[in-house]
N, C-alpha and C positions, 0 to 999 in steps of 0.2 A: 670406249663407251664413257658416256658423262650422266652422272648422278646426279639428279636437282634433287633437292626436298627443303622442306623448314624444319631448322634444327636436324639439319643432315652430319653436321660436324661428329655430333655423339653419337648417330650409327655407326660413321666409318670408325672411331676409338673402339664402337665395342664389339664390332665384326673383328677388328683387332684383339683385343683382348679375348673375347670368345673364341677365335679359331686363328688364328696366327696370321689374318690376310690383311693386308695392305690396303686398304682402299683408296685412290688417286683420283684424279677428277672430278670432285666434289664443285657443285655451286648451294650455299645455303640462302635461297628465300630470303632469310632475316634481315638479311643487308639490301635488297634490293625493296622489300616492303616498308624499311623503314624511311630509306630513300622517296618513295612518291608518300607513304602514309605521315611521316613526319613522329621525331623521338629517338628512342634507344633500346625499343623493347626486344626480347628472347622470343622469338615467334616459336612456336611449335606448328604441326598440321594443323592439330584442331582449332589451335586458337586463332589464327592463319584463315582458317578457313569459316569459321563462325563471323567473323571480324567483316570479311570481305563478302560471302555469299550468305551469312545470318544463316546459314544449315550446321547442324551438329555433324563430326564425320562418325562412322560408325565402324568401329575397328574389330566387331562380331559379326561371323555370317547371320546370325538371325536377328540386327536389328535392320527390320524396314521402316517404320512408324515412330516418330518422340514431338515431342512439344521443341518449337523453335524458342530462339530466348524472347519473343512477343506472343508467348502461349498459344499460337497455332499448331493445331497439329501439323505437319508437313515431314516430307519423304526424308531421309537422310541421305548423306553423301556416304558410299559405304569406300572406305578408303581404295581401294585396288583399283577403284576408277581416279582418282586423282592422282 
């Protein structure tokens, strides 16, 4: 199995450090968005994903509903779908 995310590097250290497991097969986002987006930046999900689709992700079951960062209200991305 192969792991994508943004800023995946620091899960797999701390599924390491949290429970002793190894995680191999990582691709981190970071490198590949900074490629077409241009820079050096530390992408994480949210930022990642604000950036690219202007939606907030929402890492609680109960947010449906927030202001986009152009003060619409609009649905969020609730992470477990990206």
């Amino acid at each position: 199995m192969h792991k994508v995310g943004a800023g995946i590097d620091g899960d797999a250290v701390k599924v390491f450090r949290d429970y002793n497991i190894s995680v191999k097969g990582v691709t981190d986002l970071s490198f590949h968005a900074n490629r077409k987006l241009g820079g050096d930046h530390k992408w994480g999900l949210a930022s990642l994903t604000e950036k690219l689709l202007s939606k907030q992700v929402c890492f609680e079951s109960n947010c449906l509903i927030t202001q986009t960062r152009h003060g619409h209200r609009d649905s969020t991305v609730p992470a477990f779908f990206i």
